[in-house]
DRENFI-329645 format. One record per residue (C-alpha): residue number from 1; residue in three letters; x, y, z negated. Coordinates in steps of 0.1 Angstrom, whole numbers. Layout:
<sites>
k; r; X; Y; Z
NUM; Ala; X; Y; Z
...
</sites>
This chain:
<sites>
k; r; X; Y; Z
1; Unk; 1072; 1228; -570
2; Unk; 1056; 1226; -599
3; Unk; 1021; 1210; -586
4; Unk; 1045; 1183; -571
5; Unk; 1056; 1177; -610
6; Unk; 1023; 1171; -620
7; Unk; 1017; 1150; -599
8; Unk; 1051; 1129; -604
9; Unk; 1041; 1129; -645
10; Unk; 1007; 1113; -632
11; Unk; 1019; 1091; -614
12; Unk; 1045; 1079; -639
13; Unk; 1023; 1083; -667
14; Unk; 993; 1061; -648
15; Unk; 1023; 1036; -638
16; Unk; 1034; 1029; -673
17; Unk; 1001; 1026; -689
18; Unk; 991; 999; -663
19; Unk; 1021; 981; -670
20; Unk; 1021; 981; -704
21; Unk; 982; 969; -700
22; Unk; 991; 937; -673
23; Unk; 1016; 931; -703
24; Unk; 991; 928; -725
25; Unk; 967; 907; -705
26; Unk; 995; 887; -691
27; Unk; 1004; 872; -729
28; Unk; 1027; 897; -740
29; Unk; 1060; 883; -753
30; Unk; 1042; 852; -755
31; Unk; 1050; 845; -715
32; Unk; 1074; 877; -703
33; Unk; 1106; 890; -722
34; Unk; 1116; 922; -732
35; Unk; 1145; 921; -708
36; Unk; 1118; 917; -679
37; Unk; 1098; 944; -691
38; Unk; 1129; 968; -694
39; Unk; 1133; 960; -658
40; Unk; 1102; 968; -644
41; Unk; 1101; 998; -665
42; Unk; 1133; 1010; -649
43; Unk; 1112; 1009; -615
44; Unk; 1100; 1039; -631
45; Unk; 1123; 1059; -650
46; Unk; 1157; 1046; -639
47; Unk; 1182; 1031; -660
48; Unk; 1208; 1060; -648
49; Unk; 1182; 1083; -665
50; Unk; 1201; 1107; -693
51; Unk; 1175; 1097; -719
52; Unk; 1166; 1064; -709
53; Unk; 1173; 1046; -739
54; Unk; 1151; 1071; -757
55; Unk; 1122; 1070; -732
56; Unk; 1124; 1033; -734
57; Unk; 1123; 1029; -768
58; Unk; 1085; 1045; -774
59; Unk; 1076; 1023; -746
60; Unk; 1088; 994; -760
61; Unk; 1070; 1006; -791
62; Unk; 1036; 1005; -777
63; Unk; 1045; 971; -763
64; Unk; 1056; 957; -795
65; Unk; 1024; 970; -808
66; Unk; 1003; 951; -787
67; Unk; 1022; 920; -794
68; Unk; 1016; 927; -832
69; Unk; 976; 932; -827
70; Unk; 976; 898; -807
71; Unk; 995; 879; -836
72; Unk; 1019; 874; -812
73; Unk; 1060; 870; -815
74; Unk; 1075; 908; -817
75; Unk; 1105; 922; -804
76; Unk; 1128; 930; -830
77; Unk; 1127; 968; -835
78; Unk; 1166; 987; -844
79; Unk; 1195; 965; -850
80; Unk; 1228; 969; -832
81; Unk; 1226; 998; -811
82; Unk; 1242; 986; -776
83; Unk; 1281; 995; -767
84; Unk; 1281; 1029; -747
85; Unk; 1309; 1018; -723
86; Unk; 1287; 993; -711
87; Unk; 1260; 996; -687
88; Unk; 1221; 997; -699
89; Unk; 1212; 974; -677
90; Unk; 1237; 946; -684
91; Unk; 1234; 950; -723
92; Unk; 1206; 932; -745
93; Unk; 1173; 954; -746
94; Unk; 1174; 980; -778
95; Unk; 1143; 994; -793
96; Unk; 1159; 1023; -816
97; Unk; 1137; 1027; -844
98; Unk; 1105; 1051; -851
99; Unk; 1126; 1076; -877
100; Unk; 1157; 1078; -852
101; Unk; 1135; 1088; -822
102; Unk; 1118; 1115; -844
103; Unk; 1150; 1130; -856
104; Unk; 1161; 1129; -820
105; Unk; 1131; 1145; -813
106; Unk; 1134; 1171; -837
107; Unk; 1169; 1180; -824
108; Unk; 1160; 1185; -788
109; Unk; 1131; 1209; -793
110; Unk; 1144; 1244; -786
111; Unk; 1147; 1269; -813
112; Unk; 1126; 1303; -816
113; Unk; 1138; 1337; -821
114; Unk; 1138; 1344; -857
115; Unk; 1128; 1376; -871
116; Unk; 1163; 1391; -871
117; Unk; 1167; 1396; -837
118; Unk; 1132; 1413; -844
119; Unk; 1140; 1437; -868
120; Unk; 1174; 1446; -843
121; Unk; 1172; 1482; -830
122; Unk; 1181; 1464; -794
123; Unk; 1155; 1441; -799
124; Unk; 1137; 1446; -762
125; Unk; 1174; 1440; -747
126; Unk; 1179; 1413; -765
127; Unk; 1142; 1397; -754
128; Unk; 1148; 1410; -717
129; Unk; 1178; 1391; -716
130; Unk; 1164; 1358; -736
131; Unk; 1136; 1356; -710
132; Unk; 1164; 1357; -686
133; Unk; 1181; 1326; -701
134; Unk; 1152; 1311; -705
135; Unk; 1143; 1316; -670
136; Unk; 1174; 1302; -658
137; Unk; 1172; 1271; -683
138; Unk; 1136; 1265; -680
139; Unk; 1145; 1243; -647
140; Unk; 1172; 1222; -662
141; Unk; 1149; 1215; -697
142; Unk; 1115; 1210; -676
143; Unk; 1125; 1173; -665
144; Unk; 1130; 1163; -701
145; Unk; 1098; 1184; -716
146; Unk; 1078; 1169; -685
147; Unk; 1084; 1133; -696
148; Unk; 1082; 1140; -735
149; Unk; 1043; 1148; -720
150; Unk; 1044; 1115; -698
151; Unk; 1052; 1097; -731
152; Unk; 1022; 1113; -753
153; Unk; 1000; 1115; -729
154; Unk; 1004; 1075; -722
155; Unk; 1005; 1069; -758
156; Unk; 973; 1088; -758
157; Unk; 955; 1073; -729
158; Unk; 968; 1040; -740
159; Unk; 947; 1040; -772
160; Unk; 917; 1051; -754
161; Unk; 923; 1023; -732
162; Unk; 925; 1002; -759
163; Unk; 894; 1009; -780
164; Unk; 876; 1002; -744
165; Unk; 888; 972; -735
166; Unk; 878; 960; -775
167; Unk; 844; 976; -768
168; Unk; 840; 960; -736
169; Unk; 847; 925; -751
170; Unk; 827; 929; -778
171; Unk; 797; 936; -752
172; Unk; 806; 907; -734
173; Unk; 814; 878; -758
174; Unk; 802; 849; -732
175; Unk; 830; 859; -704
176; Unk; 867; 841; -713
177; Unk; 898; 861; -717
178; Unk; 909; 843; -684
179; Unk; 879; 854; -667
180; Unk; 882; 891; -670
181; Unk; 920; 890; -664
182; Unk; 916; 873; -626
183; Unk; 885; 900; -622
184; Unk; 910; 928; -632
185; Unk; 942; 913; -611
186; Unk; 919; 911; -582
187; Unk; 909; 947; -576
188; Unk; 943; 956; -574
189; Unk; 961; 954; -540
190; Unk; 997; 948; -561
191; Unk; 1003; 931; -594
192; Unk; 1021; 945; -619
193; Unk; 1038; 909; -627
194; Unk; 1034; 890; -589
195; Unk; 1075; 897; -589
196; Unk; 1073; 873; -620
197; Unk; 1043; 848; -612
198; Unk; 1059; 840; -578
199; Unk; 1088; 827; -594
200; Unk; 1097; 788; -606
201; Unk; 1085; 784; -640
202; Unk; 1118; 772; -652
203; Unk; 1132; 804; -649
204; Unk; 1110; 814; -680
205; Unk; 1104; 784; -696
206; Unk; 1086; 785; -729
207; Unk; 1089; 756; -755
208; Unk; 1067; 726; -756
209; Unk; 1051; 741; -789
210; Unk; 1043; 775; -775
211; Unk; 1026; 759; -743
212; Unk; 1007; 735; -763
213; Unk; 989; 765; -783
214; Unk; 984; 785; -755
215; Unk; 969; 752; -734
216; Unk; 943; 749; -768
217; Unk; 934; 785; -769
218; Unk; 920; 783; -730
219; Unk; 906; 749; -739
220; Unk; 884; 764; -767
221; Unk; 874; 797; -742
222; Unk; 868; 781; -714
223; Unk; 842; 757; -735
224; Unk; 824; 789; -746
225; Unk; 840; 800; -776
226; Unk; 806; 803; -797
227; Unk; 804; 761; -795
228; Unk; 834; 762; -799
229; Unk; 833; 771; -832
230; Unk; 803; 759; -839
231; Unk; 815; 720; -833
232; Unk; 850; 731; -854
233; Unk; 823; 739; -883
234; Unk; 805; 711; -886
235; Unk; 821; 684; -871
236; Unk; 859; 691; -873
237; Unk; 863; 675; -906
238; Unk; 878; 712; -916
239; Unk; 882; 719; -957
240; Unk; 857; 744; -969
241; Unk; 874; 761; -989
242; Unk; 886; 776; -958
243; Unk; 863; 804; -952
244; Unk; 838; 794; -923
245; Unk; 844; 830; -909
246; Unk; 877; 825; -902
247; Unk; 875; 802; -878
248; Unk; 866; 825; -846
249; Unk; 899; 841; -854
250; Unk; 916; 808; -864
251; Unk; 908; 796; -826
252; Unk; 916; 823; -810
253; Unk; 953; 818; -830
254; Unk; 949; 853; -841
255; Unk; 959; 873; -877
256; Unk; 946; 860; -906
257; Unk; 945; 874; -939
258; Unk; 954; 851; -966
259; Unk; 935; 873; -992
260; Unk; 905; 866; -973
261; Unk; 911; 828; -974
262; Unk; 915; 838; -1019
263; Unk; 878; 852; -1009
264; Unk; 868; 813; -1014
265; Unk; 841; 797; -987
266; Unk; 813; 817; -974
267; Unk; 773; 808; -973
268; Unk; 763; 778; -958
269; Unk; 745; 791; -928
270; Unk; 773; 807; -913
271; Unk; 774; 780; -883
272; Unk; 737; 785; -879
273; Unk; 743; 826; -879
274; Unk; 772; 824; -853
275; Unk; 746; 816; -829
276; Unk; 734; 848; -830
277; Unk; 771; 858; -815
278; Unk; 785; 878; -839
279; Unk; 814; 897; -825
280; Unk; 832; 902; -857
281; Unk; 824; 877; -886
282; Unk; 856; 877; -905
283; Unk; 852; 909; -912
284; Unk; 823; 908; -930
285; Unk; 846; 888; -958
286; Unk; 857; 913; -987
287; Unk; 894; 901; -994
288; Unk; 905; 891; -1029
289; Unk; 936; 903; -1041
290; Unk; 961; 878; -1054
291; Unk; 963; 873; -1094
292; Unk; 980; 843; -1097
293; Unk; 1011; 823; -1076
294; Unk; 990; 792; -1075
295; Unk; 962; 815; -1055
296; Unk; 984; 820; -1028
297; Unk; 1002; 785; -1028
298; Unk; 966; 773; -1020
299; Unk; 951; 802; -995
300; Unk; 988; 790; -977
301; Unk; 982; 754; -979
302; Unk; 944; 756; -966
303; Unk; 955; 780; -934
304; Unk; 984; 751; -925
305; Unk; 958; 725; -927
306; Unk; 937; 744; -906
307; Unk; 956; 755; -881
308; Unk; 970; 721; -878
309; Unk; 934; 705; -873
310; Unk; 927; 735; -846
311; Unk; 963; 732; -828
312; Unk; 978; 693; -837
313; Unk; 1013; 699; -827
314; Unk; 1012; 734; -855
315; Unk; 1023; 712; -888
316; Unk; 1058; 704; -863
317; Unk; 1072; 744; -863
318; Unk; 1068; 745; -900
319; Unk; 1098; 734; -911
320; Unk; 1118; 749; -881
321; Unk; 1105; 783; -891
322; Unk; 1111; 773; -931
323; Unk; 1150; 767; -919
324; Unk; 1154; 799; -900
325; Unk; 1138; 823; -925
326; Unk; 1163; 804; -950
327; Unk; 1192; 808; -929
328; Unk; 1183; 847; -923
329; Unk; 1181; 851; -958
330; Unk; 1207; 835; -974
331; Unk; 1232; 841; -945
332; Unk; 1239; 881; -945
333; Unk; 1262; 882; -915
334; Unk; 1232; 866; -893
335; Unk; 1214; 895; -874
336; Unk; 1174; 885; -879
337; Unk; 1158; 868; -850
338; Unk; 1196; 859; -836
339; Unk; 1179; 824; -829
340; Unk; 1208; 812; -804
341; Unk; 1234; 816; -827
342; Unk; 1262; 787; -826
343; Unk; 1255; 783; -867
344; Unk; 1221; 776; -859
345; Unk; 1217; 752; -838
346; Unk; 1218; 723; -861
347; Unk; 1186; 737; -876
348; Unk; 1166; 725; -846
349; Unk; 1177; 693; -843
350; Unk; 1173; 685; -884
351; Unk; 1138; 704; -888
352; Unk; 1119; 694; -854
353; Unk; 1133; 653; -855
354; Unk; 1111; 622; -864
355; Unk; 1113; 624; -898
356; Unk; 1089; 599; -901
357; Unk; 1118; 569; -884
358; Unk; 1146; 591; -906
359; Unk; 1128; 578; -941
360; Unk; 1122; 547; -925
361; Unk; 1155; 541; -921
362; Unk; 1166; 550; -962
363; Unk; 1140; 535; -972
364; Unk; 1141; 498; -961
365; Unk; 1140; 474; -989
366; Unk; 1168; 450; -994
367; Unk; 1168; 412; -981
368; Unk; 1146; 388; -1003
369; Unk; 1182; 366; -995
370; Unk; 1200; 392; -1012
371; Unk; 1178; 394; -1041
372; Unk; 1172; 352; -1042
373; Unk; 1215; 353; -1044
374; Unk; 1215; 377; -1070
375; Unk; 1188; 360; -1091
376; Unk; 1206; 325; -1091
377; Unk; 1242; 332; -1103
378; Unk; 1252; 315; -1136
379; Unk; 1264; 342; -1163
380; Unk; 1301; 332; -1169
381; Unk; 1305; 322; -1208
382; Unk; 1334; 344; -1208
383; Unk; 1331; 377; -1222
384; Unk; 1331; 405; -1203
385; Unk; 1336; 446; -1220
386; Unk; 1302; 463; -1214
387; Unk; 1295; 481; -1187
388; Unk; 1278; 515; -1187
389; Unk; 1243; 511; -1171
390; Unk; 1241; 524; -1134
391; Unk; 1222; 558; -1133
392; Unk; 1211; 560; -1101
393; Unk; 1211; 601; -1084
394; Unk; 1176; 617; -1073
395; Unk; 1193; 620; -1042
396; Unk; 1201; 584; -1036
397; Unk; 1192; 571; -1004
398; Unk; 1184; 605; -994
399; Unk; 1208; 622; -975
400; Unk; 1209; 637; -943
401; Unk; 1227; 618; -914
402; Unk; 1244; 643; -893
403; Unk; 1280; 620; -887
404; Unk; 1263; 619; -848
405; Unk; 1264; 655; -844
406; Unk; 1290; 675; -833
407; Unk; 1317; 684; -864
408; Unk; 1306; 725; -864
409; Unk; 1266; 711; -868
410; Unk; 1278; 686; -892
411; Unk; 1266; 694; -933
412; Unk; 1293; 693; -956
413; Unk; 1290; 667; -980
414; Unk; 1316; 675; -1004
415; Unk; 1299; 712; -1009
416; Unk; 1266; 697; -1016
417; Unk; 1288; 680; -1046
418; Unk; 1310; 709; -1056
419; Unk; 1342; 695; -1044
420; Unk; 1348; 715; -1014
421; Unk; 1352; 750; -1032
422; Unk; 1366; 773; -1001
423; Unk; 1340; 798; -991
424; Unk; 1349; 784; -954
425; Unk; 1346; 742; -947
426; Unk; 1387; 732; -934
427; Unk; 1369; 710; -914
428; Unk; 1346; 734; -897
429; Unk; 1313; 714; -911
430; Unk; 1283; 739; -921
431; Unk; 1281; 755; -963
432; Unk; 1253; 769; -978
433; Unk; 1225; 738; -965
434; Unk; 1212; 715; -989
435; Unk; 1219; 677; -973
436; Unk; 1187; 662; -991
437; Unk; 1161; 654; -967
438; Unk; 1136; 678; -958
439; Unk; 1154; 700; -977
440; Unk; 1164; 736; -959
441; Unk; 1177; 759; -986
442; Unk; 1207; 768; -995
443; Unk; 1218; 753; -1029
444; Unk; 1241; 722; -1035
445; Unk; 1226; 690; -1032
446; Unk; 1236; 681; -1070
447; Unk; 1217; 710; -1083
448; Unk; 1185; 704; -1061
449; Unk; 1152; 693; -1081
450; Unk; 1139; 659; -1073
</sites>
């Protein structure tokens, strides 16, 4: 019985790490969701399982992880915890969070005998009949002790896995990522994700943006990454004062550190060294800590305009992303990452338009007929009271045109001038949005700075 538990941990524990490695190699959350992955994970410890949520949760964890390392979009971890009358599998996925599984932890472990039963006078009774609880209990608390191991010893293996899978690539710079993931999918009889690759991509369809980036980072792998970089150096037309270093991260869209970017450009024969391969040349950059706002303003400014020249369509999610963060901060009863709320979706529409044929539009001149009319009226001799000059608003000319969209994604003018006080538009149109173009915070238009 209990070899046949061994070897049911194994086989769990071996099952999960592969998984959580296809999801790695796969693109993460970048191609498969976290309701997909709780799926497949239930192939393993079912969702009818008394501590699935828990067991799910570390795994999830690791995942997250991974995403994290890869610069990649990350799950949110915590939030609402999911209604208990309604079935795991038919609720949103739920990470609970790393404190909560440690106190749970903590609260499951069983207790010793402390030293009064020790010091008792029946103190062998008392053992003789602990073991004998014990021995009756130990086959109702081995499941959950046996996959508290499955759980530390993946954690475990995973990180070893990890450090050689980095060690491997750093061995062998010339091979693509693409490369070694069709090797590794084809010396196994099953993939972990066929269920999902069979499928019709518009069952997970990811946005233009996102399959734009991922399209330029195979473009710039596939060309041997080395040249790659070596042509963004030198003939890119990149800024340098963004660190020449950088840029093998840069393509490969992963982290960069801003204080880094403060570190100001590096030697000139950086683009002659990175012949030589080196595995890991941003790290060879000492980062300078921030001392001033302006420092930052600019490390920010020279990563957009980099990332923009490396992936064109980038400079187009800025202001979506600008909007969100805004509306997550200003808007408390918004859960973070809630992206398809209803009160959101106007946000799209604004941020990711032509803006370019939106200024166009407020900013054609008036007729030359109009102006020639205007020019050749005679002054009437009568005398007219004076008039007080026209002051013309920043914000003339300069408002948001949201009349074509439906009432609930419409912005309230009469907020943006402090006439509609209720906390809640009558009409249903949006608060708390500035209507001044390219504007996404969340002041009045009559107090916004030209």
């Amino acid at each position: 019985m209990a070899a046949n538990w061994a070897n049911h941990n194994r086989n769990v524990t071996e099952g999960l790490q592969a998984l959580l490695q296809e999801y790695d190699e796969g693109g993460g959350s970048g191609v498969y969701d976290m309701a997909t992955l709780r799926a497949t994970f239930a192939n393993w410890i079912p969702f009818e399982h008394e501590h699935f949520l828990r067991h799910f949760s570390i795994f999830a964890t690791e995942a997250v992880a991974l995403d994290l390392r890869a610069n990649r979009f990350c799950y949110p971890i915590g939030g609402i915890p999911p209604d208990p009358s309604v079935p795991i599998k038919d609720s949103p996925p739920y990470i609970q969070p790393t404190q909560l599984l440690q106190n749970v932890e903590q609260i499951g472990r069983p207790r010793r005998n402390g030293p009064e039963e020790a010091g008792n006078g029946n103190g062998v009774d008392r053992r003789q009949d602990t073991n004998r609880e014990e021995g009756e209990g130990r086959n109702q608390n081995e499941g959950e002790r046996g996959e508290n191991r499955i759980q530390e010893e993946g954690s475990r293996r995973g990180e070893e896995d990890r450090r050689r899978k980095r060690n491997t690539q750093d061995r062998e710079d010339d091979s693509s990522s693409d490369e070694f993931q069709n090797e590794s999918s084809k010396s196994k009889n099953n993939h972990v994700w066929s269920f999902i690759k069979n499928k019709k991509p518009e069952e997970h369809p990811l946005s233009q943006e996102a399959i734009d980036i991922n399209k330029a980072i195979k473009e710039y792998r596939d060309n041997n990454l080395f040249n790659a970089v070596f042509n963004f150096v030198w003939y890119s037309g990149k800024s340098h004062n963004f660190p020449d270093a950088l840029v093998q991260d840069l393509l490969q869209y992963k982290f960069i550190d801003l204080e880094k970017i403060n570190a100001g450009p590096t030697t000139q024969n950086f683009s002659l060294a990175s012949r030589s391969k080196d595995t890991d040349p941003a790290a060879k950059i000492k980062p300078k800590p921030f001392t001033e706002a302006t420092e930052w303003r600019d490390a920010i400014s020279y990563l957009v305009d980099t990332l923009s020249l490396a992936f064109g369509n980038w400079r187009d999610v800025i202001p979506y992303d600008i909007a969100l963060r805004q509306a997550f901060a200003t808007r408390r009863h918004l859960s973070f990452a809630d992206f398809a709320s209803d009160e959101l979706s106007h946000l799209k529409h604004l941020a990711l338009a032509d803006r370019k044929q939106h200024k166009e539009s407020h900013s054609q001149p008036r007729s030359s007929n109009y102006t020639q009319s205007q020019s050749s009226r005679i002054p009437s001799s009568r005398s007219r009271p004076e008039k007080k000059p026209r002051v013309d608003h920043p914000w003339a000319g300069k408002v948001k045109d949201t009349r074509n969209l439906p009432q609930n994604q419409q912005l309230c003018g009469g907020w943006n001038l402090n006439k509609c006080l209720s906390e809640k538009c009558p009409s249903g149109r949006v608060h708390n949005m500035c209507d001044y173009v390219d504007c996404y915070e969340s002041h009045k238009r009559i107090s916004h700075s030209a």
